[in-house]
N, C-alpha and C positions, 0 to 999 in steps of 0.2 A: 504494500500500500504506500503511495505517496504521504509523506509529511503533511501536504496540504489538506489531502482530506482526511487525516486525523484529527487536524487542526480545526476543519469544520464539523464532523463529525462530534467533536468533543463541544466546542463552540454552542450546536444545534441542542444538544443534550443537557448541559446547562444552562443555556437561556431559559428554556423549556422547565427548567424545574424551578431556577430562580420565577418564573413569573409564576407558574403553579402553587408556590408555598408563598410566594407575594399575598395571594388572594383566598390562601386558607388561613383556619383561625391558628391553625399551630405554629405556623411559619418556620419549616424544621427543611433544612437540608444539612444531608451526611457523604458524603466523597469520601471513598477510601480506595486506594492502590495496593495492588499484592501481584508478586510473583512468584510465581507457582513451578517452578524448575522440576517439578517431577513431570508433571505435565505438559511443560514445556511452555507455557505462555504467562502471560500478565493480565491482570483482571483493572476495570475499573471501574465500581460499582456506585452509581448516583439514586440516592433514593431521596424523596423529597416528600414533605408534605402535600396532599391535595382537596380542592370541594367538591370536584365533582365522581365520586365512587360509582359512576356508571359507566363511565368511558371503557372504550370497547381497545382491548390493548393491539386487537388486531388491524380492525379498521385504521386508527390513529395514521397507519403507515401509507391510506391512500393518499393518491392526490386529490389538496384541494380541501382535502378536512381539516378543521379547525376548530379551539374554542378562542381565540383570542383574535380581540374587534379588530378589526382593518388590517389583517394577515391572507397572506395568500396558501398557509396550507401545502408550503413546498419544503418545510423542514424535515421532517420523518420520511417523507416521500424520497426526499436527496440522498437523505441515511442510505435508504434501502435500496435503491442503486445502485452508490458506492459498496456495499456490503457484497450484493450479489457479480458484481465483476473483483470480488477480491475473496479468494478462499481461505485465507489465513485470518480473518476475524468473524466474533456471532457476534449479535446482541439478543438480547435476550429480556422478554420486557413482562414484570409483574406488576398485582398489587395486594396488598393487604387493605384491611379495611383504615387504617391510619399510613403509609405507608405506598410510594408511588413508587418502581424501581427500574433502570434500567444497568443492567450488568453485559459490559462489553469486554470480549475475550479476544484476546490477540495471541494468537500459535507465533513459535519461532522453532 
């Protein structure tokens, strides 16, 4: 994978959560890095605060959907493009009921 779209990649995923826990009541984001040498790769897991517990982890990744006003809904969308022409990283997207999470794996 290019530098650059790491760089976006990572970019896209925190904007995304700083605005998410912006407009929840808990206002909670947690970033933690691990490398994982048995397995070969490094993790980067952003879990965040959010209001809306309905959102569909799947959907989120089309084009064009959005929850935030006057967005075009090409952020997750770009993710997953970049992701699919590059075999060495997943993401991998949960939630809990407090708890919003996105865990991206990078193989080496």
């Amino acid at each position: 994978m290019k530098i650059y779209e790491f760089g976006r990649i990572l970019g896209i995923l925190l904007d995304n959560a700083i605005e998410a826990a912006e407009h929840s009541d808990e206002k909670i984001i947690n970033i933690s890095f691990r490398r994982d040498s048995n397995n070969h790769r490094n993790t980067i897991l952003i879990e965040n605060s959010y209001s809306n517990k309905n959102v569909d982890t799947e959907k989120i990744f089309e084009k064009g959907i959005t929850e935030k006003e006057n967005h075009t809904g090409l952020g997750l969308w770009e993710i997953r493009k970049i992701l699919t022409k590059n075999n060495n990283i997943n993401l991998y997207t949960t939630k809990t009921d407090s708890l919003f999470k996105q865990q991206l794996e990078i193989y080496f």
